[in-house]
C-alpha positions in Angstrom: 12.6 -25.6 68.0 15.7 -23.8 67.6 15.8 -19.9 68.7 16.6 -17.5 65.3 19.2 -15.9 67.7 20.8 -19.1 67.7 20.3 -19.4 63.8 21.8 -15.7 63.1 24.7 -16.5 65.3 25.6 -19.6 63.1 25.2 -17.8 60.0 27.2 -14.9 61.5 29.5 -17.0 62.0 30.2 -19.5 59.2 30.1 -16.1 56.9 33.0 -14.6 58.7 35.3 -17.9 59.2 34.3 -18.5 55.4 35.3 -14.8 54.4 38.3 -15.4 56.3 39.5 -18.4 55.3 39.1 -17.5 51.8 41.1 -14.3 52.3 43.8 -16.4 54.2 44.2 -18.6 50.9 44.3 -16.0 48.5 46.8 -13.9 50.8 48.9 -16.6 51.5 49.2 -19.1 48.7 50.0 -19.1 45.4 46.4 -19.3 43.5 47.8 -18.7 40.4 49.9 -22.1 39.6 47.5 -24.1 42.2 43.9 -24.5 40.5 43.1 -26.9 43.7 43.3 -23.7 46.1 41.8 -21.2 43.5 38.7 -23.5 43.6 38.6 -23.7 47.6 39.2 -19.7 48.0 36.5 -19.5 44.8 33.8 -22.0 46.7 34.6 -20.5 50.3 33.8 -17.0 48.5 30.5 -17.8 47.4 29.9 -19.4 51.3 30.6 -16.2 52.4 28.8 -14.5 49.7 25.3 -16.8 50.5 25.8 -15.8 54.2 25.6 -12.1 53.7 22.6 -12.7 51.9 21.0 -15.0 54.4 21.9 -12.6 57.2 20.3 -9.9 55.3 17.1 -11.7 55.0 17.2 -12.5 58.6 17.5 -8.7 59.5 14.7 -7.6 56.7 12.3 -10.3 58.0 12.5 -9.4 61.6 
C-alpha cells in the first residue's frame, strides 16, 4: 500500500507544475488569437484548481 505522504507529495506536486505551467502559457503566449493554448492554460487551470481541493481534503482528513 502506498504511504499518504507519498500521495500528498504527488498531489503537491502536480498542483504546482500544473499552476505553473498554466501561468507560463498565459504569460507567455498569445491566448487571445490561439484557442489551442487558451484551452491547455483553461484545462491545466482546473488541474490545478482539483489539486488544491484534494490537498485540502487530505489536510481536513488527517
Amino acid at each position: 500500500m502506498i504511504p499518504v505522504q507519498i500521495i500528498f507529495f504527488i498531489t503537491v506536486c502536480l498542483t504546482i507544475v500544473s499552476g505553473l505551467a498554466a501561468t507560463t502559457i498565459v504569460m507567455f503566449g498569445d491566448t487571445r488569437r490561439n484557442a489551442g493554448q487558451r484551452t491547455v492554460a483553461e484545462k491545466l487551470a482546473q488541474i490545478a484548481l482539483i489539486g488544491a481541493m484534494a490537498i485540502t481534503a487530505m489536510l481536513a482528513s488527517s
